[in-house]
C-alpha positions as CSV (number, residue, x, y, z in Angstrom):
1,X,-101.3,71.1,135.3
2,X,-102.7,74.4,134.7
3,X,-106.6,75.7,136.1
4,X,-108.9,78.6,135.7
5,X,-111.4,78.9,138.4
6,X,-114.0,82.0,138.1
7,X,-116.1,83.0,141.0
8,X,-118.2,85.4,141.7
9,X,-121.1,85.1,139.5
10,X,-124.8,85.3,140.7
11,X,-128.1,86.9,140.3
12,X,-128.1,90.6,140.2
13,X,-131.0,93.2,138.9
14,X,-130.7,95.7,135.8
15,X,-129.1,98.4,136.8
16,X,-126.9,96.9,139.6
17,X,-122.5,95.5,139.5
18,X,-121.1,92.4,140.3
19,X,-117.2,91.2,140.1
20,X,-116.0,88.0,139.1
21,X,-112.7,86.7,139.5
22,X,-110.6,84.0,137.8
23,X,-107.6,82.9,139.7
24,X,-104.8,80.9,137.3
25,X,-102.8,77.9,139.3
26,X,-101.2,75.2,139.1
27,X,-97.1,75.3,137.4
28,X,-97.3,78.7,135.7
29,X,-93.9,80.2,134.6
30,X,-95.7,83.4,133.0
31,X,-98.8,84.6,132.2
32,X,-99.7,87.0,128.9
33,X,-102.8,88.2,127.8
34,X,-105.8,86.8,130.1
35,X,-109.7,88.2,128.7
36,X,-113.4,87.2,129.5
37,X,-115.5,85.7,127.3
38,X,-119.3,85.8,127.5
39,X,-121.8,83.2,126.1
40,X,-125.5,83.4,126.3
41,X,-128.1,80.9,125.5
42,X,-128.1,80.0,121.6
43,X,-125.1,82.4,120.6
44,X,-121.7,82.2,120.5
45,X,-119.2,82.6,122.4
46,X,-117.8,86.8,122.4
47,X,-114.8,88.0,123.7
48,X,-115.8,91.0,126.1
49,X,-112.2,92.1,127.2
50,X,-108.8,91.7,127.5
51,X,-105.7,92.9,129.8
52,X,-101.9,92.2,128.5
53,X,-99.6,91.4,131.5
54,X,-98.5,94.9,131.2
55,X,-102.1,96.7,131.9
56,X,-103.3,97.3,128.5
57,X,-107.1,96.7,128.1
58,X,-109.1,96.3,125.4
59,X,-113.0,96.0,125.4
60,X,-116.1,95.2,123.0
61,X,-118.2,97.9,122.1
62,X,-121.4,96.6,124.1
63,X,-119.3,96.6,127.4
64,X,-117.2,99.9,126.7
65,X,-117.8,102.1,129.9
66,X,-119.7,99.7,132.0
67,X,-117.4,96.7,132.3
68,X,-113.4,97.0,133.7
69,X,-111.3,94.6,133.6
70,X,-107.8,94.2,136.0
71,X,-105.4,91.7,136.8
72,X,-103.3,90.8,139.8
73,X,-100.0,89.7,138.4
74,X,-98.8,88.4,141.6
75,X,-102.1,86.4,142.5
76,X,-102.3,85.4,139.2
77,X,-106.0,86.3,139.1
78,X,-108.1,88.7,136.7
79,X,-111.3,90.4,138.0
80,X,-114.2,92.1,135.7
81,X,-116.0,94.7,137.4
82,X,-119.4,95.0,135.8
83,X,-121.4,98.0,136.4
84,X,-125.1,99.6,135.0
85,X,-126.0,95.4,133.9
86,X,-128.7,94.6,131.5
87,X,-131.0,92.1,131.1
88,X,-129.1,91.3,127.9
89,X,-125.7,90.6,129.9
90,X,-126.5,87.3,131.5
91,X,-124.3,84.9,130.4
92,X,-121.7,82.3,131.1
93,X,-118.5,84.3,131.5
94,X,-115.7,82.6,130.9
95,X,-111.8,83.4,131.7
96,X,-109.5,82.8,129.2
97,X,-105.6,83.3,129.6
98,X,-102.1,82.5,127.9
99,X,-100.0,80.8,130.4
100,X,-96.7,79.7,129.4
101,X,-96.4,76.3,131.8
102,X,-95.0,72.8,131.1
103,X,-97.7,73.4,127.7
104,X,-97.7,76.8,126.8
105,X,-100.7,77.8,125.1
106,X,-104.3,79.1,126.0
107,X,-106.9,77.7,129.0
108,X,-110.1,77.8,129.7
109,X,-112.3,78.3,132.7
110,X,-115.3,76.3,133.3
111,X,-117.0,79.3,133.5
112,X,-119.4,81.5,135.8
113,X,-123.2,82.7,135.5
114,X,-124.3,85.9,135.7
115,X,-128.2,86.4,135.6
116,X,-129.4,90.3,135.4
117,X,-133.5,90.1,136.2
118,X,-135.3,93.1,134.7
């Protein structure tokens, strides 16, 4: 069986980083694209950004040049380095990831909250 576990979220003010983490375990034969999502109170659920097993990122416009994303192929885990926060970034963020196990197919993380105070 497959899991997603994010850590690393908290309570940060405007203006200041924080990096979360989601670590993949469990029988995992290979993993492709893995991406956080975000979801704030009352809206839905956006895709923020997105790393192919080979490096490639991708990100939305409202994180482009404040948010990285990286991945640790051999740990399995993806990190989001988010700089220069705004009020308007807290969220849940969730992990997301294409893992080709005993089901191949896409998994979730529970999710993390981040909270930026102004």
């Amino acid at each position: 069986q497959v899991q997603l576990v994010e850590s690393g979220g908290g309570l940060v003010q405007a203006g200041g980083s924080l990096r979360v983490s989601c670590a993949a375990s469990g029988s995992i034969s290979s993993i492709n694209v893995m991406g956080w999502y975000r979801q704030a109170p009352g809206k839905q659920r956006e895709l923020i950004a997105t790393i192919t097993s080979g490096g490639s990122t991708n990100y939305a416009d409202s994180v482009k040049g404040r948010f990285t994303i990286s991945r640790d192929n051999a740990k399995n885990t993806v990190y989001l380095q988010m700089n220069s926060l705004k009020p308007e970034d807290t969220s849940v963020y969730y992990c997301n990831a294409v893992i080709r196990s005993t089901y191949t197919g896409s998994y979730w993380g529970k999710g993390t909250l981040v909270t930026v105070s102004s």
